[in-house]
N, C-alpha and C positions, 0 to 999 in steps of 0.2 A: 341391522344389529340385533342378536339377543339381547334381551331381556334375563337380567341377574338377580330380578326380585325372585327367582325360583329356588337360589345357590343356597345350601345352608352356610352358616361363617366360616368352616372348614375348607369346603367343595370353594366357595370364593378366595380363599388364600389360596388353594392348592392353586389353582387356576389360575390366578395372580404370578403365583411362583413360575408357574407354567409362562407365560405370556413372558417374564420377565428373558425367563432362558434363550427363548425364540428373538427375541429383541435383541438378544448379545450374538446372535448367529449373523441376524439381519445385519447389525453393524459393524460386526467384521467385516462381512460380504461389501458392504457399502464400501467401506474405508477402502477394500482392495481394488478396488473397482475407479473409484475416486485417483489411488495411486497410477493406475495404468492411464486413465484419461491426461493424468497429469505426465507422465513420461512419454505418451506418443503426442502430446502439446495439442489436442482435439477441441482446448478450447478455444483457438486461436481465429480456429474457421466458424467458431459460434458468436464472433465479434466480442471476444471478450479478449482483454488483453493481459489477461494470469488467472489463473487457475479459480482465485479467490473471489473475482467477478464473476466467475462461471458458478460456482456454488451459490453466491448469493442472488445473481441476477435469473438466471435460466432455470437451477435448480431448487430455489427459493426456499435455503438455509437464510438465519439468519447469521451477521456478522461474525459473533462470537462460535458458534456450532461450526462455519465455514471454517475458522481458525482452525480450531480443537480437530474435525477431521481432517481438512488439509495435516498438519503439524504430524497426526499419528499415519497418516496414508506414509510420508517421506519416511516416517520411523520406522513404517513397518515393512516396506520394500528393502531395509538394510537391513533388519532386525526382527524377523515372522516371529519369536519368541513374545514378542510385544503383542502381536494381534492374537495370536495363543492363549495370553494371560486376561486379556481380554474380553474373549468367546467363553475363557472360565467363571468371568467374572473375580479373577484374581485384582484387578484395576480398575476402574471406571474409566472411560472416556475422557473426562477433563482431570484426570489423573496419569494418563498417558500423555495427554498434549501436556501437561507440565514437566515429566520426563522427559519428552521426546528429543528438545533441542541439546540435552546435557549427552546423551548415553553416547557409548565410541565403543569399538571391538573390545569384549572381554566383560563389558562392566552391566550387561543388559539385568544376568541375573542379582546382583549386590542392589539396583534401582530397583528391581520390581519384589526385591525384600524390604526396601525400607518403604515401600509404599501400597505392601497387601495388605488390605484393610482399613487403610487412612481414608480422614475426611482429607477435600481442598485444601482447606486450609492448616492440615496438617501436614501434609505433601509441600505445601509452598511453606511453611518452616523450619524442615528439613534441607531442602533444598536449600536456603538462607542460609544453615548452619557451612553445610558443606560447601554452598560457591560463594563468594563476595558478591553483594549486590551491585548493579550495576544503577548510575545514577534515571529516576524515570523519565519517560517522554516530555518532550514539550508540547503541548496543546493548546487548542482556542476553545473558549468556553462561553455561551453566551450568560451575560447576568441574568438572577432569577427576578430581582425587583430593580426597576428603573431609576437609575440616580436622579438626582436632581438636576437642573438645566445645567447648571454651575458647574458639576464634577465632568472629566473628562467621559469621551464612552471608552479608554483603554486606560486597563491598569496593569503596572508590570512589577512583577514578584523576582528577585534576583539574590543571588547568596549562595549560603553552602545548603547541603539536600536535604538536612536536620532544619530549616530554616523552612525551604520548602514545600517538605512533608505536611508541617507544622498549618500551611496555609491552603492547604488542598481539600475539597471536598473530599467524604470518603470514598464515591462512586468515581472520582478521578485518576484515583492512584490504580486504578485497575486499568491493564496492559490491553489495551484490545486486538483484534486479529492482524498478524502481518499480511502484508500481500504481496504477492509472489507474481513473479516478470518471470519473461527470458532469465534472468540471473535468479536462482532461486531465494538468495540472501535477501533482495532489496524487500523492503520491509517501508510500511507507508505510516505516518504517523495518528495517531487515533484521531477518530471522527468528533468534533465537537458535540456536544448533547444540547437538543433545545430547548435553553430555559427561560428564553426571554423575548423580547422583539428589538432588533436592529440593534442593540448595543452585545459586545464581546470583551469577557474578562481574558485579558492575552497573559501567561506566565511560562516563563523561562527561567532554566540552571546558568547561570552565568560564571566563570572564571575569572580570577584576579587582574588577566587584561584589560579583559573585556568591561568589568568594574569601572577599571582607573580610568576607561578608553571613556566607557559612560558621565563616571563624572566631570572628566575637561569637558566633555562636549554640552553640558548641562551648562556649565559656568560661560563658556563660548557663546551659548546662544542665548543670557540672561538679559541684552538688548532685545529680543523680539520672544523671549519665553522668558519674561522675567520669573515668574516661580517656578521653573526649572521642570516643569512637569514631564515626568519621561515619556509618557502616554502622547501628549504632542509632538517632543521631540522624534521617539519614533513612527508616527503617522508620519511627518515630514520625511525620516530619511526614508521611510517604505516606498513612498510615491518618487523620489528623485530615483532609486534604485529600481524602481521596476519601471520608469520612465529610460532609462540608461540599457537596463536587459531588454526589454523590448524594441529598443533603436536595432541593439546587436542579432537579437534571435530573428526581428519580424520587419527591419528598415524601415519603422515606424519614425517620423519626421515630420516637421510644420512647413518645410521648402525645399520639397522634393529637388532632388538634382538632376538637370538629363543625363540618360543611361547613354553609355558607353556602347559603340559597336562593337560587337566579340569577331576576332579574326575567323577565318573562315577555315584557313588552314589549322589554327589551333583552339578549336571553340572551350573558352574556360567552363567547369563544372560548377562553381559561382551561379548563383542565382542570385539573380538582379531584383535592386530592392524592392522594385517598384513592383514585379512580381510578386514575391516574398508576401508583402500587403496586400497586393488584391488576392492570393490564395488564404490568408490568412484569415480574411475579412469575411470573405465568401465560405470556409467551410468551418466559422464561427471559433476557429481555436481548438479547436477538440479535433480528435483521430475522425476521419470520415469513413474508414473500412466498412462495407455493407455484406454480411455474411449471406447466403445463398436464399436463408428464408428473409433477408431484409432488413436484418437489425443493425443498427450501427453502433460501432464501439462506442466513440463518444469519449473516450478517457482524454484527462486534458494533460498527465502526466507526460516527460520525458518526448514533447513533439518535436518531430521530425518532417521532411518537404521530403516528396517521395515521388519520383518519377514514375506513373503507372507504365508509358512503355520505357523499358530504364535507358538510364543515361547511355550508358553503356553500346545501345542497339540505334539511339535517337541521336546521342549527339547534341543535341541542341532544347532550348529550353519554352515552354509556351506553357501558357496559365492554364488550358486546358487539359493538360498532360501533367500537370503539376498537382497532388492533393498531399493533405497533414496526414500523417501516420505515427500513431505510437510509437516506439522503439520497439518496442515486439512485433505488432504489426508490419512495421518496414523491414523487419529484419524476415518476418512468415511471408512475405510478398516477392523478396527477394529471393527465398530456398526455394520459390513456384517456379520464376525465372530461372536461375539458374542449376538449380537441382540444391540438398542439402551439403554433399560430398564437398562439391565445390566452396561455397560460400563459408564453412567448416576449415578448409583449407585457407580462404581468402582472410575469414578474421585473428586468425592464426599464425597468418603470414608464412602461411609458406604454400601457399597458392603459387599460378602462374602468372594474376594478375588478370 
């Protein structure tokens, strides 16, 4: 690296200015680039299971940066007037990813007038004016200072959005990066921030049912919660309901039942419980996809049991032949097998089957 103790304060602004321009060329170039990795799905075979894992994990953005050029790469494959304004320095970066979700045929140039020259947070007021807010995320947060033995470790915040707004840190209310699957919409709920040890401040927007549904069941359970605290009441119903989902997803059970012989002539696609558990156990719950240099995905999102030689060719089922796959992943493993053409036709339904 040069050495700038030479620049006089002129020659170090020009050169500053300078630097800046080439910076705006780099990330357009990036963003386009980013776009195309994301359309031929390249990071599927890098054991990442969307786009947004491949940013942060392999290319080592951080969360928020992964967003913001994810968000403008999809805007600007529809919309090159967007990476244009860009490279001009007519927008910033996180000025575009706040447009980018809004814009549709026709409106690119009216957005990138109300927003040449704005700061963030004048762009996200503008924004406010013109679309109705939509209510925020729900999140888990851990506490910054440790209650006392007495207080529950979960607190739960419920009401209208003015309500709370009212109870949120300020670093809360901020939208962190969606993440993008196979489905580009699906969107993952922001990452808790760590502020504490082993206790989590839990808050949620709740609806007028969902209310009244909370208060019977406060008054219901004031035999064994007599002060009605909702923090225990939903500890308890979290653990009976993911006791009950994972019966369903993983034929998780305290008295196994003997399995069933499957006919020979009509062997069921059914995987059998007992199966289910020992794949489940064994590749710890998480996607086991190993990409060519060795990395495994690891996502524990949307798991799926995935026949490495498929059902389809095998017929029948064994724990060995059986591993967890994302839904991206099962669905990338399957376009290998079958080709893409086909499997395109088959989710479609209008395959051959």
């Amino acid at each position: 690296m040069s050495s700038l103790e030479g620049l006089s304060n002129d020659q170090l602004l020009t050169e500053t200015r300078k630097l800046v321009q080439r910076e705006r060329g780099f990330e357009v170039e990036l963003v386009r680039h980013l776009g195309e990795v994301e359309s031929r799905r390249l990071y599927l075979g890098r054991a990442c299971s969307s786009m947004f894992d491949y940013c942060v994990k392999v290319l080592g953005f951080s969360e928020c940066v992964a967003y913001k050029r994810i968000a403008v790469a999809r805007a600007g494959r529809r919309f090159s007037g967007l990476l244009d304004a860009l490279h001009k320095g007519e927008i910033h970066l996180t000025g575009a990813s706040l447009i980018a979700p809004h814009l549709a045929d026709g409106e690119l140039g009216d957005w990138l007038a109300m927003s040449r020259g704005a700061t963030a947070r004048e762009i996200k007021q503008r924004i406010a004016e013109r679309k109705p807010q939509e209510p925020g995320s729900n999140f888990v947060r851990k506490l910054a200072v440790k209650p006392p033995a007495a207080q529950v470790a979960w607190s739960c915040v419920y009401g209208s959005e003015e309500t709370r707004e009212r109870s949120l840190p300020a670093q809360a209310k901020t939208n962190l990066p969606a993440e993008n699957s196979s489905a580009p919409t699906t969107a993952r709920a922001p990452h808790p921030e760590p502020l504490g040890e082993s206790r989590y401040s839990v808050r949620f927007v709740a609806d007028a049912d969902v209310h009244a549904q909370l208060e019977e069941l406060r008054d219901l359970l004031r035999h064994t919660i007599p002060d009605g605290d909702v923090g225990k009441i939903l500890a308890k119903a979290i653990g009976e309901l993911l006791e009950r989902v994972k019966k369903q997803k993983v034929g998780t059970c305290t008295r196994p039942r003997t399995p069933r012989a499957s006919s020979a002539e009509s062997p069921s696609r059914h995987i059998p419980a007992e199966m289910r558990r020992s794949v489940w156990e064994r590749d710890g719950g998480r996607c086991a996809y190993v990409s060519l240099d060795g990395t495994r995905c690891g996502e524990t999102g949307r798991i799926e049991f995935h026949h490495q030689v498929p059902w389809a060719r095998c017929r029948e089922h064994e724990v060995d032949n059986i591993a967890l796959r994302c839904r991206a992943h099962n669905h990338y493993e399957a376009e290998l097998a079958f080709g893409t053409e086909k499997m395109s036709r088959w989710r479609t339904g209008t395959g051959d089957g």
